[in-house]
Each structure stands twice: as C-alpha cells, then as structure tokens.
PQR file of N, CA, C, O and H, with PARSE charges and radii, in Angstrom:
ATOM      1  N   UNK A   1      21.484  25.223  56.695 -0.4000 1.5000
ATOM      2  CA  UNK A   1      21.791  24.593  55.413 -0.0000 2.0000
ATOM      3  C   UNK A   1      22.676  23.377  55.650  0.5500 1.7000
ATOM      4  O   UNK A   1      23.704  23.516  56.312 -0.5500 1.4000
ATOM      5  N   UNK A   2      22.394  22.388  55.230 -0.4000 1.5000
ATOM      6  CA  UNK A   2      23.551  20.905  54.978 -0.0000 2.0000
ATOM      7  C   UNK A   2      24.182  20.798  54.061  0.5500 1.7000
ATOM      8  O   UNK A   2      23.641  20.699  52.960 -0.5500 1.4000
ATOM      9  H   UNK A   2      21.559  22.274  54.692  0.4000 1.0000
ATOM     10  N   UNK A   3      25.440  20.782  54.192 -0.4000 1.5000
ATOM     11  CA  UNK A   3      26.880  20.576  54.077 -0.0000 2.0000
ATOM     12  C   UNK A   3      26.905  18.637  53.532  0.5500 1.7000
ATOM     13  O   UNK A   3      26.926  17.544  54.098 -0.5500 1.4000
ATOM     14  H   UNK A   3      25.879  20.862  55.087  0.4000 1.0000
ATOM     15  N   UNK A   4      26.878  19.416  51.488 -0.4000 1.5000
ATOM     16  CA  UNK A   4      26.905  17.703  51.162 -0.0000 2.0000
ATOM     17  C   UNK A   4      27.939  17.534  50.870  0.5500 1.7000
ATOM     18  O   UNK A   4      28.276  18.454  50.126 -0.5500 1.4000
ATOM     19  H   UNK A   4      26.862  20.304  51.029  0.4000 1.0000
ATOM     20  N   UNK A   5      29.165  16.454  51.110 -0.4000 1.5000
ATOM     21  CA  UNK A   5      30.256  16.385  50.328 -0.0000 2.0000
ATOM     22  C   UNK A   5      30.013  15.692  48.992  0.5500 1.7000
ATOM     23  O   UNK A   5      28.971  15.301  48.465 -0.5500 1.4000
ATOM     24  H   UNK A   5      28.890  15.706  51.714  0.4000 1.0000
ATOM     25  N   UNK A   6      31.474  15.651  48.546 -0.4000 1.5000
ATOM     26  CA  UNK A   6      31.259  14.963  47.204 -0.0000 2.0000
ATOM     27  C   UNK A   6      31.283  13.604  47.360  0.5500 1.7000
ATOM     28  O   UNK A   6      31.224  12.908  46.347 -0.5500 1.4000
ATOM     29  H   UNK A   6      32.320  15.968  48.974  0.4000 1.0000
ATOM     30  N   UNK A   7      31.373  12.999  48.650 -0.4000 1.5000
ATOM     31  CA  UNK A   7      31.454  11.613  49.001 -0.0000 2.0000
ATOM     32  C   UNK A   7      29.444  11.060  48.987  0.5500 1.7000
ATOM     33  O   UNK A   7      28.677  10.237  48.487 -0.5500 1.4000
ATOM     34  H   UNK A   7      31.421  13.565  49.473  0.4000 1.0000
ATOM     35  N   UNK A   8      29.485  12.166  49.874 -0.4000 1.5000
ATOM     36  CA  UNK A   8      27.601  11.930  49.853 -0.0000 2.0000
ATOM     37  C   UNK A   8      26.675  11.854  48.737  0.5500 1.7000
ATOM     38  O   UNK A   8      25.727  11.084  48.578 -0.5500 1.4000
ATOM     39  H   UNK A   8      30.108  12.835  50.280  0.4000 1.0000
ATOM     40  N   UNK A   9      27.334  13.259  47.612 -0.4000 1.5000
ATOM     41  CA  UNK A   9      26.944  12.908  46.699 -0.0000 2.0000
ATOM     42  C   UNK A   9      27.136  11.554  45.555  0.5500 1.7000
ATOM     43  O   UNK A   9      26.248  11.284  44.747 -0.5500 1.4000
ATOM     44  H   UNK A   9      28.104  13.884  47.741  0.4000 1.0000
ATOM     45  N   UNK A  10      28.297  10.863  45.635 -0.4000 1.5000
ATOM     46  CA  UNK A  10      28.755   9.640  45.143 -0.0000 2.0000
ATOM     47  C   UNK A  10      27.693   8.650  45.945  0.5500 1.7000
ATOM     48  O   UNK A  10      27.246   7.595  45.493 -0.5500 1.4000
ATOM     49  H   UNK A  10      29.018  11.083  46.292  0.4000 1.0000
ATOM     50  N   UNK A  11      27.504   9.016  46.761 -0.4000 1.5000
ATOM     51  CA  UNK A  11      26.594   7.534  47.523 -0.0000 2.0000
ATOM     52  C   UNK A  11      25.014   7.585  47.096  0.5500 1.7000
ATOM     53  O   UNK A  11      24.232   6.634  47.101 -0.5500 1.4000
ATOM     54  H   UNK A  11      27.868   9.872  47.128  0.4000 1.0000
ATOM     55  N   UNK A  12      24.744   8.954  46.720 -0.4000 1.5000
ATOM     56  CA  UNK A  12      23.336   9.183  46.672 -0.0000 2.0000
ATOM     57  C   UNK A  12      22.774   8.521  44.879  0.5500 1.7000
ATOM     58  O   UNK A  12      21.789   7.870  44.531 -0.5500 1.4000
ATOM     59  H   UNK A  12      25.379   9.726  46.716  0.4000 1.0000
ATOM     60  N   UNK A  13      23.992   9.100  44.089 -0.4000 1.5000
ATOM     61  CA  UNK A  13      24.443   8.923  42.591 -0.0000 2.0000
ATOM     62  C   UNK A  13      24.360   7.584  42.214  0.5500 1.7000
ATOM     63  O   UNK A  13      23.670   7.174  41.281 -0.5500 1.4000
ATOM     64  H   UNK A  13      24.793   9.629  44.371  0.4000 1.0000
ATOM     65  N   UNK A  14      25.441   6.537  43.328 -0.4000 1.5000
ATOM     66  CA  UNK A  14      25.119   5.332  43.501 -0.0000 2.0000
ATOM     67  C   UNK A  14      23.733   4.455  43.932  0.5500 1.7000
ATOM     68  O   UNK A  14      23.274   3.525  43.268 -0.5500 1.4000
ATOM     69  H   UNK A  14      26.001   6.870  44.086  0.4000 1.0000
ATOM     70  N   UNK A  15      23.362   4.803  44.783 -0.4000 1.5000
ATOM     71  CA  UNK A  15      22.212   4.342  45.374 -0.0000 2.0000
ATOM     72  C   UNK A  15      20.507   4.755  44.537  0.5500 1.7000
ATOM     73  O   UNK A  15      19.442   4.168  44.730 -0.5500 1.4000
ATOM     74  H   UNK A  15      23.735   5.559  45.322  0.4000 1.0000
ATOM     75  N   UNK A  16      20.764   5.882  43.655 -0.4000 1.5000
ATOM     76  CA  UNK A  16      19.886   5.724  42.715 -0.0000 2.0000
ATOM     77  C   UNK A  16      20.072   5.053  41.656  0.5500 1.7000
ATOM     78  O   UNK A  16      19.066   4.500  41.210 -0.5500 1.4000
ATOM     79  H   UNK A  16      21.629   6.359  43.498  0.4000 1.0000
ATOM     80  N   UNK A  17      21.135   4.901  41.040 -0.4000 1.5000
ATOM     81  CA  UNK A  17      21.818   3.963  40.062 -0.0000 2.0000
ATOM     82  C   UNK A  17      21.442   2.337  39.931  0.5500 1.7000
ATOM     83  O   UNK A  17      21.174   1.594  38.986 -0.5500 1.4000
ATOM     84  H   UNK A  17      21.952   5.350  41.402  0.4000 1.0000
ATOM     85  N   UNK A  18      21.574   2.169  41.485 -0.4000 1.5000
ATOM     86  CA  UNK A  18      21.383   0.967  41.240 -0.0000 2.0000
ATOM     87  C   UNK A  18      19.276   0.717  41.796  0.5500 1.7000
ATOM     88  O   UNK A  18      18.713  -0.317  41.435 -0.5500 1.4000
ATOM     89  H   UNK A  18      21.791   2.772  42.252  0.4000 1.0000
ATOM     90  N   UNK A  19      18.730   1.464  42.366 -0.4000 1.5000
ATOM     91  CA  UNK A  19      17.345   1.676  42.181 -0.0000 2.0000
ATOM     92  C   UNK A  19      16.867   1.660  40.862  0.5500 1.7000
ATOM     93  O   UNK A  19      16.010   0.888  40.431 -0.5500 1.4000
ATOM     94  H   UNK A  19      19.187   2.304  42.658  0.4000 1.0000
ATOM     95  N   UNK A  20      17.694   2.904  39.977 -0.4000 1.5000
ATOM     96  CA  UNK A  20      16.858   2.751  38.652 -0.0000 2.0000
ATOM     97  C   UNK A  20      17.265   1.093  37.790  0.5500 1.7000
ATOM     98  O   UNK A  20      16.330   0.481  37.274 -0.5500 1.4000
ATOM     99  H   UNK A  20      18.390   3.531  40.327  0.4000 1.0000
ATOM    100  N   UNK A  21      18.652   0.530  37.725 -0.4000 1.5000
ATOM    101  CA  UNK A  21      18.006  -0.404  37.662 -0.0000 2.0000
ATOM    102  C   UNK A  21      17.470  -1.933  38.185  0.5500 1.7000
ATOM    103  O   UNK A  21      17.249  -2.962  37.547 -0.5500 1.4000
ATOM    104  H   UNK A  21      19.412   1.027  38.143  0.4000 1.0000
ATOM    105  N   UNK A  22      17.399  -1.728  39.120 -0.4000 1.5000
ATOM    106  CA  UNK A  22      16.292  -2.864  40.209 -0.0000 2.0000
ATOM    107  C   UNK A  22      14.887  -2.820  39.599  0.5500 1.7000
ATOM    108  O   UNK A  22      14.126  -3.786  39.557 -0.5500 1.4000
ATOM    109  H   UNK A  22      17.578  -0.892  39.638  0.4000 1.0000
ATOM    110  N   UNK A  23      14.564  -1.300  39.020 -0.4000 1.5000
ATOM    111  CA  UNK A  23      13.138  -0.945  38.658 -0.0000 2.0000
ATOM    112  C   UNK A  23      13.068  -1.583  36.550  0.5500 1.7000
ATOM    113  O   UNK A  23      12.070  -1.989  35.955 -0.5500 1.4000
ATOM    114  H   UNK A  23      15.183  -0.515  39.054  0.4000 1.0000
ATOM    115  N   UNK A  24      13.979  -1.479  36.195 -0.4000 1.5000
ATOM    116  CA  UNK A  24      13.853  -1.727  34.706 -0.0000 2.0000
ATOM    117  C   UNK A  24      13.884  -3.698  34.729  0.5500 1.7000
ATOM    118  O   UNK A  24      13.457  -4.527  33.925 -0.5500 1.4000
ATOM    119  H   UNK A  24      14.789  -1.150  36.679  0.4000 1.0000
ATOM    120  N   UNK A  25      14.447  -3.796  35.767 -0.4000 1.5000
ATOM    121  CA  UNK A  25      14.208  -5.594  35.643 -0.0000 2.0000
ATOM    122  C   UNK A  25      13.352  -6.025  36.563  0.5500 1.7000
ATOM    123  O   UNK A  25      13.229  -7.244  36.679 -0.5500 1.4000
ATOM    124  H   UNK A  25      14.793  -3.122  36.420  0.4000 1.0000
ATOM    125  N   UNK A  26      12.451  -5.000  37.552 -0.4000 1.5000
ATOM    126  CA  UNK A  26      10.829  -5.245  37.944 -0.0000 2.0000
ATOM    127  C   UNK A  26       9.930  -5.180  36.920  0.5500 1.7000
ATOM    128  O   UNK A  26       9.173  -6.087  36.575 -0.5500 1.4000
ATOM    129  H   UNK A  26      12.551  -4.010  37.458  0.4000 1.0000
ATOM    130  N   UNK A  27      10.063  -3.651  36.245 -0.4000 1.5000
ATOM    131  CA  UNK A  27       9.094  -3.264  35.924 -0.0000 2.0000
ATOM    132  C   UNK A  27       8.897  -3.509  34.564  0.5500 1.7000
ATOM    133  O   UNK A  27       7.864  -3.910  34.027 -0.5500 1.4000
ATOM    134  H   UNK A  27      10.678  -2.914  36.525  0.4000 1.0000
ATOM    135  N   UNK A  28      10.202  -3.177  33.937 -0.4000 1.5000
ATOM    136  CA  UNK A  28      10.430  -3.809  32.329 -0.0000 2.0000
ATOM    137  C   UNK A  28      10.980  -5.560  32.033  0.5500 1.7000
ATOM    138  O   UNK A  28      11.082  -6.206  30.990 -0.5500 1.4000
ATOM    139  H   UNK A  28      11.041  -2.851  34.373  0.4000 1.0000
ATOM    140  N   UNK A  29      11.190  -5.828  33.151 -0.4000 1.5000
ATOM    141  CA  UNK A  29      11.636  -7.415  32.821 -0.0000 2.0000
ATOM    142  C   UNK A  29      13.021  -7.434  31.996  0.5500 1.7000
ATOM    143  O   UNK A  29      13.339  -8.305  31.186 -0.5500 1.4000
ATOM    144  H   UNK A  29      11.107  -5.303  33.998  0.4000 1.0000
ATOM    145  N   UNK A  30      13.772  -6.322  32.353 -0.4000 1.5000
ATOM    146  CA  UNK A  30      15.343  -6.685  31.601 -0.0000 2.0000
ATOM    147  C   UNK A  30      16.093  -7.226  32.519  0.5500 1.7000
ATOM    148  O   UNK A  30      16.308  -6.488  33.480 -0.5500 1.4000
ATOM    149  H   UNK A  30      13.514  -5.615  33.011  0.4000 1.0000
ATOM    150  N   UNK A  31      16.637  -8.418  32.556 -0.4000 1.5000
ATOM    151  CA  UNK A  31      18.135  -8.428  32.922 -0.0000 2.0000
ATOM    152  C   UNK A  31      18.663  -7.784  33.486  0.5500 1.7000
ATOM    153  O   UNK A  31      18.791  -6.646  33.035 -0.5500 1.4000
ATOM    154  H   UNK A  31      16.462  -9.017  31.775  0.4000 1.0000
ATOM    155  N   UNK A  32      19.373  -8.160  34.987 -0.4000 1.5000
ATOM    156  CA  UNK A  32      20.231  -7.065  35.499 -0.0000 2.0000
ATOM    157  C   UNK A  32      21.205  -6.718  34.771  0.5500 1.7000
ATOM    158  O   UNK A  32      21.519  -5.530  34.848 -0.5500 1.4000
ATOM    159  H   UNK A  32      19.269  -9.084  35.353  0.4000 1.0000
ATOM    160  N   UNK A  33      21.899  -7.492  33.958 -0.4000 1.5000
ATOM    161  CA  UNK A  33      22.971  -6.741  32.896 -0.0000 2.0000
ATOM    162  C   UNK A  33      22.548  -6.049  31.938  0.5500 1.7000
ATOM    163  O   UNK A  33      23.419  -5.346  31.426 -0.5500 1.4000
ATOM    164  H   UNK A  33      21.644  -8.457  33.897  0.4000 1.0000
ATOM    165  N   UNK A  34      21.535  -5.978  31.494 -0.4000 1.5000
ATOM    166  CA  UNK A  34      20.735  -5.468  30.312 -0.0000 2.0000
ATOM    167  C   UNK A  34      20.637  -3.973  31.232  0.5500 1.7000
ATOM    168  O   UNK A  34      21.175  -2.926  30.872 -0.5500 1.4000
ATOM    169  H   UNK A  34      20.827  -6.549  31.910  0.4000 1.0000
ATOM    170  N   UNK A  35      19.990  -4.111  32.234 -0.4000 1.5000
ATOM    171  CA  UNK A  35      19.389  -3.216  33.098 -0.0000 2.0000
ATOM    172  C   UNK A  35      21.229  -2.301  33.368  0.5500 1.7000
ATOM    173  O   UNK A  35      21.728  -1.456  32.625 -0.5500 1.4000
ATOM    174  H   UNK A  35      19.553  -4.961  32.526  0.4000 1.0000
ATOM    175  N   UNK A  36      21.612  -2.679  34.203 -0.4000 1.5000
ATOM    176  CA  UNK A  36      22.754  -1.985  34.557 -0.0000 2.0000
ATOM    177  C   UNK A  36      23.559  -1.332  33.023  0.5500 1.7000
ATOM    178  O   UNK A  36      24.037  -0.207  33.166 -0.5500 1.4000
ATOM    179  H   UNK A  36      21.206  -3.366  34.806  0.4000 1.0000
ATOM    180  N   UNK A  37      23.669  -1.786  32.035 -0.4000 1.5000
ATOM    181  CA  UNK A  37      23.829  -1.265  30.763 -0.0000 2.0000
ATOM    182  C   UNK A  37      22.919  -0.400  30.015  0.5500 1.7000
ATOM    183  O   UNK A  37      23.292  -0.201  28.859 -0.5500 1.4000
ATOM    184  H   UNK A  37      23.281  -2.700  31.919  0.4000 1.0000
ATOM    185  N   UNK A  38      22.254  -0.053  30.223 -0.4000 1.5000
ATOM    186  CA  UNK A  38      21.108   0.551  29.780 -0.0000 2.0000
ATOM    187  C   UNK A  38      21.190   2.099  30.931  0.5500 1.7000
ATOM    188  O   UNK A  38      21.254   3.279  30.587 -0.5500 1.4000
ATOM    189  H   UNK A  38      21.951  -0.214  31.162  0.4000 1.0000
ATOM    190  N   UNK A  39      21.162   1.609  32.098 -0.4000 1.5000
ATOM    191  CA  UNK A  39      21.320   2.654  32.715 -0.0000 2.0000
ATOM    192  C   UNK A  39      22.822   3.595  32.561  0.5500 1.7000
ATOM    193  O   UNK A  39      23.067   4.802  32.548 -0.5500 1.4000
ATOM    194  H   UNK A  39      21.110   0.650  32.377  0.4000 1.0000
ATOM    195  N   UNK A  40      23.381   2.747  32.490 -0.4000 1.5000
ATOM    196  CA  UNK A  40      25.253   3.789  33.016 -0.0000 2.0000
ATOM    197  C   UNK A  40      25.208   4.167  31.467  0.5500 1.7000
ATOM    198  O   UNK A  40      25.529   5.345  31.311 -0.5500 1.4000
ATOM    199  H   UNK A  40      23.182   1.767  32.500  0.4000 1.0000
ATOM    200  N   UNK A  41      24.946   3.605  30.452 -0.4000 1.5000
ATOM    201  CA  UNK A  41      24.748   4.566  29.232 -0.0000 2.0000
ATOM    202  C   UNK A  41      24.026   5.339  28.681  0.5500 1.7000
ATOM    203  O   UNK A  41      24.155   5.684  27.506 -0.5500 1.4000
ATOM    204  H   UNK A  41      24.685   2.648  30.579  0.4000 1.0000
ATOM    205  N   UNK A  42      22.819   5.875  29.758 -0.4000 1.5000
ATOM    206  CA  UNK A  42      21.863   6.759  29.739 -0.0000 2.0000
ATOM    207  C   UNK A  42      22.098   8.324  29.330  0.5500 1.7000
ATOM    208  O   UNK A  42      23.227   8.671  28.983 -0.5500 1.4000
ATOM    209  H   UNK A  42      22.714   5.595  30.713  0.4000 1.0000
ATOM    210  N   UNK A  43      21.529   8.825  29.353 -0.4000 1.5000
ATOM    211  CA  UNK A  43      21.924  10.068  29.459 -0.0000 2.0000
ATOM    212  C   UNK A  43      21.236  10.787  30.764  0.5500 1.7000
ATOM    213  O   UNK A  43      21.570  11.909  31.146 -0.5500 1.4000
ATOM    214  H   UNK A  43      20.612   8.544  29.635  0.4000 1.0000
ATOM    215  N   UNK A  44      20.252  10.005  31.380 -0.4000 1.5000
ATOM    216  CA  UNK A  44      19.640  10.492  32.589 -0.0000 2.0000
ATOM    217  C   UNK A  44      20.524   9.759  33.629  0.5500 1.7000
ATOM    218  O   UNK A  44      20.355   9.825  34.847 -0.5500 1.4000
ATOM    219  H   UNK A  44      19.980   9.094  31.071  0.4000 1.0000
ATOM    220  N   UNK A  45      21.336   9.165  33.096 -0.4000 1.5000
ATOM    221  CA  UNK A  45      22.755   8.809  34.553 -0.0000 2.0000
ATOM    222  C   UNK A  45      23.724  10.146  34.252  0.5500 1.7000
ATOM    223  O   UNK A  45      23.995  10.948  35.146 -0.5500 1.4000
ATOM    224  H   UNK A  45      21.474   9.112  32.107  0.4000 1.0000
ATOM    225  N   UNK A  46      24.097  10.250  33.197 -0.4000 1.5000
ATOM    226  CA  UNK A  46      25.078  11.106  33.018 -0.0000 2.0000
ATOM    227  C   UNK A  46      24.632  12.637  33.862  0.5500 1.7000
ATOM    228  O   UNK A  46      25.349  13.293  34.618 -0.5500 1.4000
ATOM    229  H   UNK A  46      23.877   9.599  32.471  0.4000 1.0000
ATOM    230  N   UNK A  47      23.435  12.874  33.503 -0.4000 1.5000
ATOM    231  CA  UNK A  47      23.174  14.339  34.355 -0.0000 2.0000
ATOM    232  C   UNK A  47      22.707  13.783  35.618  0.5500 1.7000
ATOM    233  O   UNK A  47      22.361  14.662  36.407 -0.5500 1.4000
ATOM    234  H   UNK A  47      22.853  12.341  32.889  0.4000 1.0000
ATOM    235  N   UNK A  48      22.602  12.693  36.011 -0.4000 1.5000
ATOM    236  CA  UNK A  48      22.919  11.856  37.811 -0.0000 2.0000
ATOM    237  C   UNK A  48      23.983  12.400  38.436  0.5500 1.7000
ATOM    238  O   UNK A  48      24.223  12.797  39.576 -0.5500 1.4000
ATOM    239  H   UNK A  48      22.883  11.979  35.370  0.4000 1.0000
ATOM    240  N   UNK A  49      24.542  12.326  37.450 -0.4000 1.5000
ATOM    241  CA  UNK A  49      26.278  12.379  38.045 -0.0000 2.0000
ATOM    242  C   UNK A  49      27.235  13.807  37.695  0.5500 1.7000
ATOM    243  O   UNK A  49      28.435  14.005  37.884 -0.5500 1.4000
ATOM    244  H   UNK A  49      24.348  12.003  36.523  0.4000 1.0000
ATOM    245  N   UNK A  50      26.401  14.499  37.239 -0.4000 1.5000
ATOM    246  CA  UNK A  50      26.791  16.119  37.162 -0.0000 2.0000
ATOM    247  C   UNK A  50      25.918  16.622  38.167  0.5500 1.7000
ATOM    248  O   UNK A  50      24.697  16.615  38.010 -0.5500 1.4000
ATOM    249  H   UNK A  50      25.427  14.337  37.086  0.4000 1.0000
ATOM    250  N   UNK A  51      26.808  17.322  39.805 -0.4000 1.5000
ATOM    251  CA  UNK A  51      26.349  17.809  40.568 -0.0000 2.0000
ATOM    252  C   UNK A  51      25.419  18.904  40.873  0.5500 1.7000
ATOM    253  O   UNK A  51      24.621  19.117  41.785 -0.5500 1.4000
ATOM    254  H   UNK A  51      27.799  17.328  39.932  0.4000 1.0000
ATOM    255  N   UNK A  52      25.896  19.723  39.481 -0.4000 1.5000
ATOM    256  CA  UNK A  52      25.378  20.795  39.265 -0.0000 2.0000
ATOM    257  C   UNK A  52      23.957  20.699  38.739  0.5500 1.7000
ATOM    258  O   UNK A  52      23.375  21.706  38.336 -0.5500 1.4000
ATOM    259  H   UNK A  52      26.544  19.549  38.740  0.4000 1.0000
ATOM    260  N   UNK A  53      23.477  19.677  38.739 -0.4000 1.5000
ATOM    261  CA  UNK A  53      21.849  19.370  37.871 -0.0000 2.0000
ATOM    262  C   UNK A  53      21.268  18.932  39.134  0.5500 1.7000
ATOM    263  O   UNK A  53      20.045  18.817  39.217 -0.5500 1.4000
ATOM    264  H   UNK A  53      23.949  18.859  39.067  0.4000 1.0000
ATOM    265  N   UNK A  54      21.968  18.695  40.049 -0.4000 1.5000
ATOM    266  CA  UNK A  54      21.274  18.543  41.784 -0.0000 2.0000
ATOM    267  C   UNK A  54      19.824  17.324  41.083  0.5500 1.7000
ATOM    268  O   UNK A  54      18.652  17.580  41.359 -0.5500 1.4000
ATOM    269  H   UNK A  54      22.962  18.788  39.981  0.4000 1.0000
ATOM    270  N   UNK A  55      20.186  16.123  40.234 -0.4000 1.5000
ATOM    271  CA  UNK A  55      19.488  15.025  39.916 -0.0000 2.0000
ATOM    272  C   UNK A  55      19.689  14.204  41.495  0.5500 1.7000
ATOM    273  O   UNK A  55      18.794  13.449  41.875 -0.5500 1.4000
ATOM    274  H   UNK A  55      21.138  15.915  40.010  0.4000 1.0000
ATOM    275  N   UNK A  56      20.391  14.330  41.977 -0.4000 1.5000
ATOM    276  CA  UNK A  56      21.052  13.266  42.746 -0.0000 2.0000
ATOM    277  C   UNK A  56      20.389  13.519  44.109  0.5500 1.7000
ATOM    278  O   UNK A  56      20.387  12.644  44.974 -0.5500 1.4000
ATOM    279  H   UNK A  56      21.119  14.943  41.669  0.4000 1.0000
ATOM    280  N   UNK A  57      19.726  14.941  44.325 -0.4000 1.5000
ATOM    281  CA  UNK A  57      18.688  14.510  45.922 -0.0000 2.0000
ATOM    282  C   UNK A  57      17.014  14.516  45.365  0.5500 1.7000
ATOM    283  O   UNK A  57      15.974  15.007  45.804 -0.5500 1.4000
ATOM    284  H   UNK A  57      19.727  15.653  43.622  0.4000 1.0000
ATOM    285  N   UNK A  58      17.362  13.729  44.212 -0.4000 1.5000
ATOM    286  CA  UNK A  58      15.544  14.046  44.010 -0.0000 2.0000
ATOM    287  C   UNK A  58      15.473  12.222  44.142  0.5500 1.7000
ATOM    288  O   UNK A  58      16.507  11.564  44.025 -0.5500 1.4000
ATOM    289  H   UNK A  58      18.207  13.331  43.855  0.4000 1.0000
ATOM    290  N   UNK A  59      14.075  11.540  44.406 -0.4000 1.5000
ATOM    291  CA  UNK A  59      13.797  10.539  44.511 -0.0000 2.0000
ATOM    292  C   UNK A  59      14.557   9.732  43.353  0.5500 1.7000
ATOM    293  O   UNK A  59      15.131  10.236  42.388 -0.5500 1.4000
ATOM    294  H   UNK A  59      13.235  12.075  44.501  0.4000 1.0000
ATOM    295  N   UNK A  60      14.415   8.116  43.716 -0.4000 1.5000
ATOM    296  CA  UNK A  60      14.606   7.308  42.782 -0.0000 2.0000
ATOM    297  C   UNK A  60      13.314   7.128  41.743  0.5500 1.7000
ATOM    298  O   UNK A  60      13.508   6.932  40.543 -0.5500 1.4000
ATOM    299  H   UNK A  60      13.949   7.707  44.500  0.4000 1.0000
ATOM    300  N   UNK A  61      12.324   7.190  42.167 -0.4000 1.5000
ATOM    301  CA  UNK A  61      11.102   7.386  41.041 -0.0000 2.0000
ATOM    302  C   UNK A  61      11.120   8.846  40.487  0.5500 1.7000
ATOM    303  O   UNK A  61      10.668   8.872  39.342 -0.5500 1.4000
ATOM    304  H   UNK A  61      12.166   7.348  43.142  0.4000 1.0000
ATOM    305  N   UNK A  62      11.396   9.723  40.823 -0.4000 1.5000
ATOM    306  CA  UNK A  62      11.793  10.730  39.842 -0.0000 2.0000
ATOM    307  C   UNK A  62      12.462  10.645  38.910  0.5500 1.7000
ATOM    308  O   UNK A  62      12.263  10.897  37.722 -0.5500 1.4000
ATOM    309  H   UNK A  62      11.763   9.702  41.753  0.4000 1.0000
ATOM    310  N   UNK A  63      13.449  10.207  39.555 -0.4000 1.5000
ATOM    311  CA  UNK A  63      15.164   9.799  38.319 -0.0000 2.0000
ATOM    312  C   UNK A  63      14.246   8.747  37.076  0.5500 1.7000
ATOM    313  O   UNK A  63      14.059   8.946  35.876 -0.5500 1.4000
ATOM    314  H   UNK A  63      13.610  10.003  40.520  0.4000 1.0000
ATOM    315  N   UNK A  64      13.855   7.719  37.884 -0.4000 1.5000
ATOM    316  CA  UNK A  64      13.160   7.165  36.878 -0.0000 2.0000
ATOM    317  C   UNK A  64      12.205   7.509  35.727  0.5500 1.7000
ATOM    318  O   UNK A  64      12.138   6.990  34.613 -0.5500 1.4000
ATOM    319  H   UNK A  64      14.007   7.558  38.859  0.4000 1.0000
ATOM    320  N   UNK A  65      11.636   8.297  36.145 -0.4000 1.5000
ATOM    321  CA  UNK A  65      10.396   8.606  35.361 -0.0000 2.0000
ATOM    322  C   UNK A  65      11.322   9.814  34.260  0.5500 1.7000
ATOM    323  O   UNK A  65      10.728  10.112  33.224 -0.5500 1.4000
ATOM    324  H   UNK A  65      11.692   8.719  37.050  0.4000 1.0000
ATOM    325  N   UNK A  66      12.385  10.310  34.440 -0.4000 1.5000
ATOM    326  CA  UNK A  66      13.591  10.767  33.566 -0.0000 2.0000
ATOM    327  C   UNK A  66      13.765   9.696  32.487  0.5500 1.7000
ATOM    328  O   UNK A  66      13.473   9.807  31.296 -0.5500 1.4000
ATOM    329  H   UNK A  66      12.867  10.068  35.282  0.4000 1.0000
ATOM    330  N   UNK A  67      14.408   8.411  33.251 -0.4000 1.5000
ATOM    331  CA  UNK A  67      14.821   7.689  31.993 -0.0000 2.0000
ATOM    332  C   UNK A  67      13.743   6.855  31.436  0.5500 1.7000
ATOM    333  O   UNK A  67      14.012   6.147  30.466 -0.5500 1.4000
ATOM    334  H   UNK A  67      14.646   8.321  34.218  0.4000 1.0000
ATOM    335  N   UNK A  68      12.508   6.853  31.951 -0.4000 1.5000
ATOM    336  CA  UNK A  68      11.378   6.556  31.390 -0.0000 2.0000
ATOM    337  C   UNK A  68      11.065   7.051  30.100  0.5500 1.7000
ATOM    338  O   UNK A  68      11.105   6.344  29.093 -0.5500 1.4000
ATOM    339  H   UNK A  68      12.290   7.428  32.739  0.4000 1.0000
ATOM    340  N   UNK A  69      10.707   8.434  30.107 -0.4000 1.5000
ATOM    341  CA  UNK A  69      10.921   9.275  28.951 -0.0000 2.0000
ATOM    342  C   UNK A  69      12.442   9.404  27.817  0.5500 1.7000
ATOM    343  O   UNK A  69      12.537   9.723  26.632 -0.5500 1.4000
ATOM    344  H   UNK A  69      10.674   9.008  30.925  0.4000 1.0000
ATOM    345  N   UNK A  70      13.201   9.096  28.583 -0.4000 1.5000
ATOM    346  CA  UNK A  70      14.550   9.015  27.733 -0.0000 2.0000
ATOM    347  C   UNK A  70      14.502   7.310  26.784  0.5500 1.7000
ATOM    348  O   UNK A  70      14.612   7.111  25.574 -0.5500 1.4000
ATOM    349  H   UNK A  70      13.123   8.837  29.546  0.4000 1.0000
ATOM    350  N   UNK A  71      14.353   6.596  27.604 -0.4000 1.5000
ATOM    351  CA  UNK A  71      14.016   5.368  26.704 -0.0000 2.0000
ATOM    352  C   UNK A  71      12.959   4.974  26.206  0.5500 1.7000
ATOM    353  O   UNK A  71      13.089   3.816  25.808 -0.5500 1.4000
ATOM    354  H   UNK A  71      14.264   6.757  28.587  0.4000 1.0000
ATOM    355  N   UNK A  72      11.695   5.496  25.987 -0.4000 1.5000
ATOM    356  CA  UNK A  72      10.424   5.670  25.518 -0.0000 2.0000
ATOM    357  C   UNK A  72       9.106   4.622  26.098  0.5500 1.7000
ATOM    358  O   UNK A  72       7.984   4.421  25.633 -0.5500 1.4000
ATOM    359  H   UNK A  72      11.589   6.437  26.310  0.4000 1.0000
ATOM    360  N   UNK A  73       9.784   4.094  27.283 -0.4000 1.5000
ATOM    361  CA  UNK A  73       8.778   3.029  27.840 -0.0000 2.0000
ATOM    362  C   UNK A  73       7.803   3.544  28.755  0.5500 1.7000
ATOM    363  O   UNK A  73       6.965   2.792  29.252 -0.5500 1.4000
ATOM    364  H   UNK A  73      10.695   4.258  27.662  0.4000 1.0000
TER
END
C-alpha cells in the first residue's frame, strides 16, 4: 500500500485544478480568469479538496467530466 501525505495530496488537488481549468479555456473558450473562477467556486473543487472523497487520485478528465455535469456544458 502507498503512503500519501497530505502534501501529495495538495499537489495532486493542485495539479488537477489547474488541468480542469486549462480544459474550460480549450474546450469552452473561457478566460483563464473566468476559468480559474469558475473552477475554485465549484462545488466539484470543493469535494477535490476533501480527502475523504479520494476525487484527487482519479484523472483530470474524470474531475472534469464532474464539473461538466455540475456546470451543464
């Protein structure tokens, strides 16, 4: 079994964070500020970032396809 800290998990939390939005100003054409606002006030960031929902070792197109459905696009 691997031994995640809470540091790893902060990097993983991060590093999808900023994937999901790289993907809303590919794929939807928002603004990285639009994009980065849209995401950190999500509610599919918020359970990103609660460990206990283990969101944080599943892909960045997973996560996405979360706030896909959360924002109706």
């Amino acid at each position: 079994m691997i031994n995640v800290t809470p540091q790893d998990i902060q990097f993983m939390v991060e590093d999808i964070t900023a994937d999901l939005a790289c993907m809303l100003v590919e794929k939807q054409h928002y603004s990285i500020e639009q994009a980065i606002d849209v995401v950190y006030k999500s509610k599919t960031y918020e359970a990103l970032s609660r460990p206990e929902t283990g969101l944080y070792s599943q892909s960045s197109g997973y996560v996405y396809e979360y706030l896909q459905q959360e924002l109706g696009i």
